[in-house]
MIRO-146669 format. One line per 2 residues: their letters; for each residue x, y, z of C-alpha. Coordinates in steps of 0.2 Angstrom, whole numbers. Example, Ala and Ser with C-alpha at 12.3 -4.5 7.8 and 13.67 -1.06 7.14 Angstrom:
REM MIRO-146669
as> 62:-22:39; 68:-5:36
//
This chain:
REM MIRO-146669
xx> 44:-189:-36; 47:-171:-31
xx> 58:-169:-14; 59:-153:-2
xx> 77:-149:3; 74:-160:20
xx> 71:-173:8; 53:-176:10
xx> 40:-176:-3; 38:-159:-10
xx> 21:-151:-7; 22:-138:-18
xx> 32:-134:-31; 37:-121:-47
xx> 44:-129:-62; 57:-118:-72
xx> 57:-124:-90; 77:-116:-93
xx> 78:-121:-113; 62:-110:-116
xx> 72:-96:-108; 86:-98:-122
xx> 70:-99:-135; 62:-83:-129
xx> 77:-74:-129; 83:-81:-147
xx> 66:-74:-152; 65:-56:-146
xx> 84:-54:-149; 80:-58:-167
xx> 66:-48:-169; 76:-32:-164
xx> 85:-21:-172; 106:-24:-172
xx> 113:-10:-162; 97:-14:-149
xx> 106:-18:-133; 96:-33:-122
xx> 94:-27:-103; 85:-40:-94
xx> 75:-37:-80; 79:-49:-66
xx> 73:-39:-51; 60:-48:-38
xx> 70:-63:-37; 69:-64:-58
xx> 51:-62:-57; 50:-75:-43
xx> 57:-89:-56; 75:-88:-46
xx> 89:-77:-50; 105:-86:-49
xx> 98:-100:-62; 89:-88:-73
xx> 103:-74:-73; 116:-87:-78
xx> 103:-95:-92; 101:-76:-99
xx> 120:-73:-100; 120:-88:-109
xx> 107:-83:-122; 118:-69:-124
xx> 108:-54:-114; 118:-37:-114
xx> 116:-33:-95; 103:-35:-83
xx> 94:-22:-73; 88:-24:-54
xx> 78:-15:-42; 89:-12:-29
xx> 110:-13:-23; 106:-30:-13
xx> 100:-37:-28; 114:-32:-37
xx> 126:-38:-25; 117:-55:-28
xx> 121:-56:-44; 138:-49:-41
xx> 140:-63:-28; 135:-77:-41
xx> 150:-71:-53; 143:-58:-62
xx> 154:-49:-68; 147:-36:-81
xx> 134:-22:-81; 119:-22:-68
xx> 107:-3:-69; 100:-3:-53
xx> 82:6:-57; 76:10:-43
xx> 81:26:-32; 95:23:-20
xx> 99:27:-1; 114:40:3
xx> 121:25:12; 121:11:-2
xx> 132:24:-11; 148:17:-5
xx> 144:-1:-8; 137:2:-26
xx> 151:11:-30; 164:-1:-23
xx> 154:-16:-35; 152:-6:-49
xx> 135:-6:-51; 127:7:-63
xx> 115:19:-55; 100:28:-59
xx> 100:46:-53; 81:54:-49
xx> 91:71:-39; 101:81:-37
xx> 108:77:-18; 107:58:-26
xx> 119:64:-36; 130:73:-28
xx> 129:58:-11; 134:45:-27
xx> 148:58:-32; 154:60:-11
xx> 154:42:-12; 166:42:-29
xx> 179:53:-23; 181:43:-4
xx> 184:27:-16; 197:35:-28
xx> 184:30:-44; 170:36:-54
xx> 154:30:-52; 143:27:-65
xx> 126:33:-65; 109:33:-78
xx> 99:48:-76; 80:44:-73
xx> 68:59:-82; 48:57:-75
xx> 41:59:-92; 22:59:-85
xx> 22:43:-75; 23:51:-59
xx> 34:39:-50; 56:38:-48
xx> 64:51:-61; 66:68:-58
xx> 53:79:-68; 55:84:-85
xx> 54:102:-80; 69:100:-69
xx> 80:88:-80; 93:98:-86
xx> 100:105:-71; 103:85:-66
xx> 110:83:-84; 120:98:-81
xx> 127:94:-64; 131:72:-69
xx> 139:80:-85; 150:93:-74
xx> 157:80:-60; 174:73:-60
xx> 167:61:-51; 151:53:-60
xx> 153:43:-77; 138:46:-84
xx> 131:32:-95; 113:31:-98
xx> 97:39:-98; 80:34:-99
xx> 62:36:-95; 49:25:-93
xx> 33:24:-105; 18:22:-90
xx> 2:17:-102; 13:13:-119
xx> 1:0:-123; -14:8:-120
xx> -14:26:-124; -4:29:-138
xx> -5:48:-139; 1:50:-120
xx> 15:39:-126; 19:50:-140
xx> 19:65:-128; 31:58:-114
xx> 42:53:-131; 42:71:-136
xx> 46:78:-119; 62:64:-117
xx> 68:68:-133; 68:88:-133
xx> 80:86:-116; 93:73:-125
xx> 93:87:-140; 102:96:-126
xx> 114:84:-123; 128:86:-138
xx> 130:74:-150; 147:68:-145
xx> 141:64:-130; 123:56:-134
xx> 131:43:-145; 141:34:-132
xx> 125:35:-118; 114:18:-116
xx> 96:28:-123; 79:17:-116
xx> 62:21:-113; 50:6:-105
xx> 50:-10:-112; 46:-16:-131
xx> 33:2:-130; 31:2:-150
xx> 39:2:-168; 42:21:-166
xx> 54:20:-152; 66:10:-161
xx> 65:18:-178; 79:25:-187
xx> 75:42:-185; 75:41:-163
xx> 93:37:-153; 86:25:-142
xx> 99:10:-141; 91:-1:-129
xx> 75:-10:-124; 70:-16:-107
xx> 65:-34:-105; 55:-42:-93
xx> 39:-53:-94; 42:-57:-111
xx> 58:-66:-107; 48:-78:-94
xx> 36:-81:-107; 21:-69:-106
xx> 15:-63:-123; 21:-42:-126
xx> 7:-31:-123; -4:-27:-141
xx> 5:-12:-149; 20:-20:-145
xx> 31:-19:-162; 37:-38:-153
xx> 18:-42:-153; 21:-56:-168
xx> 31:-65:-155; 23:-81:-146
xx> 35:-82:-132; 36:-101:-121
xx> 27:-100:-104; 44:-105:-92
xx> 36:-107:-75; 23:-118:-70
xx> 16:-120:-51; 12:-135:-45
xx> 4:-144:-28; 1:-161:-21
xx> -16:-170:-15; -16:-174:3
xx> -32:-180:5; -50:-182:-4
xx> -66:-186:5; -86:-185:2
xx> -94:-170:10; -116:-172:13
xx> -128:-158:2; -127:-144:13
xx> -110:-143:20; -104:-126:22
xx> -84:-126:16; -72:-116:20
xx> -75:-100:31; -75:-81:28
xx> -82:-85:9; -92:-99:14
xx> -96:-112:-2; -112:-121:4
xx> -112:-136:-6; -129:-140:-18
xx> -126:-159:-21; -117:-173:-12
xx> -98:-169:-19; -81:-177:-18
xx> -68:-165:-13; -50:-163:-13
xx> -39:-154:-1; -21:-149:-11
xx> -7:-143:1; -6:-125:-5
xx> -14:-110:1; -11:-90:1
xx> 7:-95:11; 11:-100:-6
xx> 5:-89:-16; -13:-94:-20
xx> -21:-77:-20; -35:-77:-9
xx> -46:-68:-23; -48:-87:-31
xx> -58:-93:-19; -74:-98:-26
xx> -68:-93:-42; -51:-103:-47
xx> -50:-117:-55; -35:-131:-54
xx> -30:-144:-67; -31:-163:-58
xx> -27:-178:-70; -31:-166:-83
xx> -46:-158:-79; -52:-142:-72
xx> -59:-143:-56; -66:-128:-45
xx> -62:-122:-31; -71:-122:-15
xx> -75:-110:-3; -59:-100:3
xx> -40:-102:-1; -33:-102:15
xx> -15:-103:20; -11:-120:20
xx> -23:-129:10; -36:-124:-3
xx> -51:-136:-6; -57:-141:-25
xx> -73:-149:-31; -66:-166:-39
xx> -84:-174:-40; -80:-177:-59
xx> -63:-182:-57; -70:-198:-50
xx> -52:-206:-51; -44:-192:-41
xx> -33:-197:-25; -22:-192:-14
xx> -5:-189:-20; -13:-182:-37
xx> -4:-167:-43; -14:-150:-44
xx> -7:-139:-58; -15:-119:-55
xx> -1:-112:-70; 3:-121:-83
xx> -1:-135:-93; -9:-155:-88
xx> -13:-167:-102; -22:-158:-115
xx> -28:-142:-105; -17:-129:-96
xx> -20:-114:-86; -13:-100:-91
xx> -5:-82:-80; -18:-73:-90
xx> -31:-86:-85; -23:-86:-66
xx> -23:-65:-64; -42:-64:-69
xx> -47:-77:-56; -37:-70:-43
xx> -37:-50:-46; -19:-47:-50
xx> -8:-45:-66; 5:-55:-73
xx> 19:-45:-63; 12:-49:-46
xx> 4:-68:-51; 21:-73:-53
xx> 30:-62:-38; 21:-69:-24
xx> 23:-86:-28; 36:-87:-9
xx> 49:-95:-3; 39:-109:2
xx> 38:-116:-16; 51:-126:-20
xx> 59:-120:-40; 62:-136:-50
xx> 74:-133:-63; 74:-143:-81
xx> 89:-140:-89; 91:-147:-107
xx> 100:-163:-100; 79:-168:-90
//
């Protein structure tokens, strides 16, 4: 049985399958080409898997580096013994510079005054720092604008104080409109012509994730690829030269039954989006709720997994709780475990399956699971 850190029975829980990490990662790191470098995206808490565990299951797999969202989340990693490169992606404050110099960290630079705060921050510690520079290829979010780009390149390449060590750009609809795809390429790959060859060849080149064949052909300098969902078990988008790959789902969500009871013809559950019930029905209330990361969206409209069969939800997902009709389950009882991701006997529920129902995408299905849920890790020794 399941226990909570007090010790009780857990209520709800997330189940990190760690050997189908190393499997996914044997998978894509064999699919890609030799001098491809491995960044693995662990920002969001590892995609809400659990970053301590899943970062030291990656490095074991034999990732390159890992990238992060933010300093704090590098100074996690730093804090759990990492000791090698972390790309922080996101844009930085003028007063994390001191702290993300002092730890090493690799920065991405989307301006000018972010550089020239990082560079301030270098020479007070008596060390360079290292820095990517970010070029907004189209997307419209962090980098600076291509139009603007090499007066950032010029003034990184010009400090004493900056190391700089990577650019990249980020490929915004790679797997859906290939020709503005091959547009922000064209436009990142006219700026690096700039940059001069003996300075290009020791850069970390990356544009979004696995964003097609051409980016990693012979004939482009793009060294490394940026790996996220793929590594936790979501299939890469179609387009996707890793397309051929049929990654392991890793996390699977999990609740307990706390109580099941028959509710007359006519009985109104749940409020806000009532479900008024058409036929006598045996219900089951599951100890999960939007406070643990059941989207309100699935109300009416989910389904969860109960001794192996689907059963619908009722009326609305509310914090706490989140009623199912378990008429057909006519074996259902309390203490039953309610699967909503992953797999029960012969059926399973996918992330795909999941984001439909609750109007979210894959990124977000798996982020918002909170604090709440207790992670569960199998190691290859359960």
């Amino acid at each position: 049985m399941r226990r909570d850190a007090s010790g009780f029975a857990a209520r709800s829980w997330a189940e990190i399958d760690l050997p189908a990490i190393d499997r996914n990662v044997g998978r894509i790191k064999q699919a890609l080409p030799a001098r491809i470098r491995y960044v693995a995206v662990v920002k969001a808490d590892a995609y809400g898997h659990g970053m301590p565990e899943v970062a030291s299951r990656l490095l074991q797999a034999g990732v390159d580096c890992f990238a992060v969202a933010n300093v704090s989340e590098a100074a996690r990693l730093r804090e759990v013994g990492h000791d090698g490169d972390i790309l922080v992606l996101s844009p930085s404050l003028p007063e994390e510079h001191d702290r993300a110099v002092h730890m090493g960290l690799d920065l991405t630079l989307n301006s000018p005054d972010e550089a020239r705060s990082l560079a301030a921050a270098a020479a007070r510690a008596g060390r360079r720092a290292r820095a990517h520079i970010k070029v907004d290829t189209g997307m419209g979010r962090a980098g600076i604008w291509h139009e603007k780009a090499l007066a950032l390149i010029r003034l990184v390449r010009e400090s004493q104080d900056l190391e700089w060590r990577g650019f990249y750009t980020h490929f915004s609809e790679a797997e859906s409109d290939h020709g503005f795809t091959a547009e922000q390429r064209r436009i990142f790959l006219s700026l690096l012509t700039a940059v001069p060859e003996s300075e290009r060849t020791r850069l970390m080149i990356h544009a979004d994730n696995s964003a097609g064949l051409e980016t990693f052909s012979r004939e482009t300098p793009f060294n490394a690829v940026r790996i996220g969902l793929m590594q936790y078990g979501l299939p890469p988008a179609e387009g996707s030269f890793l397309q051929s790959l049929r990654p392991e789902p890793v996390l699977s969500f999990h609740a307990r039954v706390v109580l099941v009871k028959r509710l007359p013809a006519g009985t109104a559950v749940s409020y806000g989006r009532t479900k008024v019930l058409e036929r006598e029905s045996r219900v089951a209330v599951v100890a999960v709720g939007y406070g643990d990361g059941v989207p309100t969206a699935a109300s009416n409209r989910g389904r969860f997994l109960i001794r192996g069969r689907r059963c619908p939800v009722l009326g609305r997902v509310t914090m706490d709780q989140t009623v199912v009709d378990v008429t057909d389950v006519p074996e259902a009882a309390v203490g039953d475990v309610a699967t909503m991701l992953g797999a029960q006997g012969a059926d399973r529920i996918t992330v795909a399956e999941f984001c439909a129902w609750s109007d979210c995408i894959p990124w977000e299905a798996l982020c918002t699971l909170t604090q709440r849920v207790q992670r569960v890790y199998r190691s290859d020794r359960t």
